[in-house]
MARDODREN-114634 format. One record per atom (N, C-alpha, C): x, y, z. Coordinates in pm, whole numbers, padded with zeros to 5 digits, always signed. Layout:
REM MARDODREN-114634
XYZ;...
REM end
This chain:
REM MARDODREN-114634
-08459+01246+45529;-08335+01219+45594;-08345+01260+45741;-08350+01168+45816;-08290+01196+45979;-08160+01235+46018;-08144+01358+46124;-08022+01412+46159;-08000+01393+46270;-07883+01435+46380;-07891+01457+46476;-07876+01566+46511;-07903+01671+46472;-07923+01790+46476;-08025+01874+46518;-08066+01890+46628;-08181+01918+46708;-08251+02083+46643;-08184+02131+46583;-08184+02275+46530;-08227+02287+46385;-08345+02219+46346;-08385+02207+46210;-08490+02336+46244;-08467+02454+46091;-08554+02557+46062;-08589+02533+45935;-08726+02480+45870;-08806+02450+45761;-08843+02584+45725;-08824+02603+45589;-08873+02735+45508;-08891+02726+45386;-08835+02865+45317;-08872+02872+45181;-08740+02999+45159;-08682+02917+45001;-08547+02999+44964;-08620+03076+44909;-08578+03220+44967;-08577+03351+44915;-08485+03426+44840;-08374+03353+44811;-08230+03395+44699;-08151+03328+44717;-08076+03280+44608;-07995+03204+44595;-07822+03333+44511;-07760+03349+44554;-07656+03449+44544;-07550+03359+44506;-07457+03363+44406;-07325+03277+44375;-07240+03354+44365;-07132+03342+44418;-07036+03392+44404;-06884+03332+44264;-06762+03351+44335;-06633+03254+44252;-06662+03126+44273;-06703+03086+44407;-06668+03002+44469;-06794+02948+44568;-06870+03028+44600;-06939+02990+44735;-07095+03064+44681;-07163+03012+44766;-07324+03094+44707;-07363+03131+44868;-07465+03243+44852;-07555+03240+44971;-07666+03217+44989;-07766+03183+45045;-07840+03072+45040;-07959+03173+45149;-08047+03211+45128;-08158+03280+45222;-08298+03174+45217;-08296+03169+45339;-08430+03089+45401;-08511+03152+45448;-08599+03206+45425;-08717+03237+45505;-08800+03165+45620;-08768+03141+45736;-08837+03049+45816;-09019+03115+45888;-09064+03263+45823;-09199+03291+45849;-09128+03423+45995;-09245+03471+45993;-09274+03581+46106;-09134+03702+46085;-09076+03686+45965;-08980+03796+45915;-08850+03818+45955;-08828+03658+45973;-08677+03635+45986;-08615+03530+45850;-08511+03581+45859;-08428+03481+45756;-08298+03395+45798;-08304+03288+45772;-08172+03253+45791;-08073+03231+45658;-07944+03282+45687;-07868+03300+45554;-07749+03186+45582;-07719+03114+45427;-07600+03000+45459;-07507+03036+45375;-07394+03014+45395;-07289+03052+45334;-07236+02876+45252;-07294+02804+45130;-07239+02686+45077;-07171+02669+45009;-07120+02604+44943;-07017+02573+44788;-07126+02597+44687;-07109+02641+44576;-07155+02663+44481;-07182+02503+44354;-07100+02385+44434;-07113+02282+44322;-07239+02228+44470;-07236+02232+44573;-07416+02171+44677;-07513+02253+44645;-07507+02433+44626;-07631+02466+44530;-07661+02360+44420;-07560+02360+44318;-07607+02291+44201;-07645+02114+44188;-07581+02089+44315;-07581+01896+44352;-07735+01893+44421;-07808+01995+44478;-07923+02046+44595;-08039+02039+44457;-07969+02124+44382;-08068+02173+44233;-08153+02346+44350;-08083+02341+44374;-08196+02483+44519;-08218+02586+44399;-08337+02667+44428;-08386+02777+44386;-08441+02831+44419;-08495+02956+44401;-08563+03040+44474;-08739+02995+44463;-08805+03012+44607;-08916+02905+44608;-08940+02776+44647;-08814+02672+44641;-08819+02567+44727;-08851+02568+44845;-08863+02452+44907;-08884+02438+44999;-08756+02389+45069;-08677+02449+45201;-08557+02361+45285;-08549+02383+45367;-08455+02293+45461;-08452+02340+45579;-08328+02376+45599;-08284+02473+45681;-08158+02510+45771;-08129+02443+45899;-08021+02380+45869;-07990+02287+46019;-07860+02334+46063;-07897+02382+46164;-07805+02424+46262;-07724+02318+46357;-07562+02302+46367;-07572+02213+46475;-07402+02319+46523;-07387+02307+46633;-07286+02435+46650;-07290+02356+46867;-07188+02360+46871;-07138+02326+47056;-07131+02490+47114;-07119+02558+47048;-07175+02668+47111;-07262+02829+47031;-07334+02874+47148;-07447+02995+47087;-07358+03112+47158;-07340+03236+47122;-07326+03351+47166;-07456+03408+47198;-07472+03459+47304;-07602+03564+47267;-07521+03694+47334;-07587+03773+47255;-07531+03967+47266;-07677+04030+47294;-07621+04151+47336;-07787+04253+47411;-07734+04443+47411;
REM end
């Protein structure tokens, strides 16, 4: 699938967390960062995601904060 989303991070799910309602979703993108998603719990299960896949995190956001 093509996006327009210039902010694609390819990894590997490192936990999949469910909540009532919502799951959290950890990506490992390498060099010991993670990115974590906050999804619905019926796109975990529509995704089929588990821990060990392979996905990507796509970021698309009009604005970045950065803090120091």
């Amino acid at each position: 699938m093509k996006l327009s989303a210039r902010n694609q991070l390819e990894g590997t799910i490192t936990a999949v967390e469910k909540g009532q309602t919502t799951a959290r979703v950890k990506i490992d993108i390498g060099h010991g960062h993670i990115i974590t998603s906050s999804i619905t719990n019926e796109a975990v299960d529509d995704l089929a995601l588990k821990v060990g896949d392979k996905a990507t995190a796509v970021i698309k956001a009009s604005d970045v904060m950065i803090g120091k």
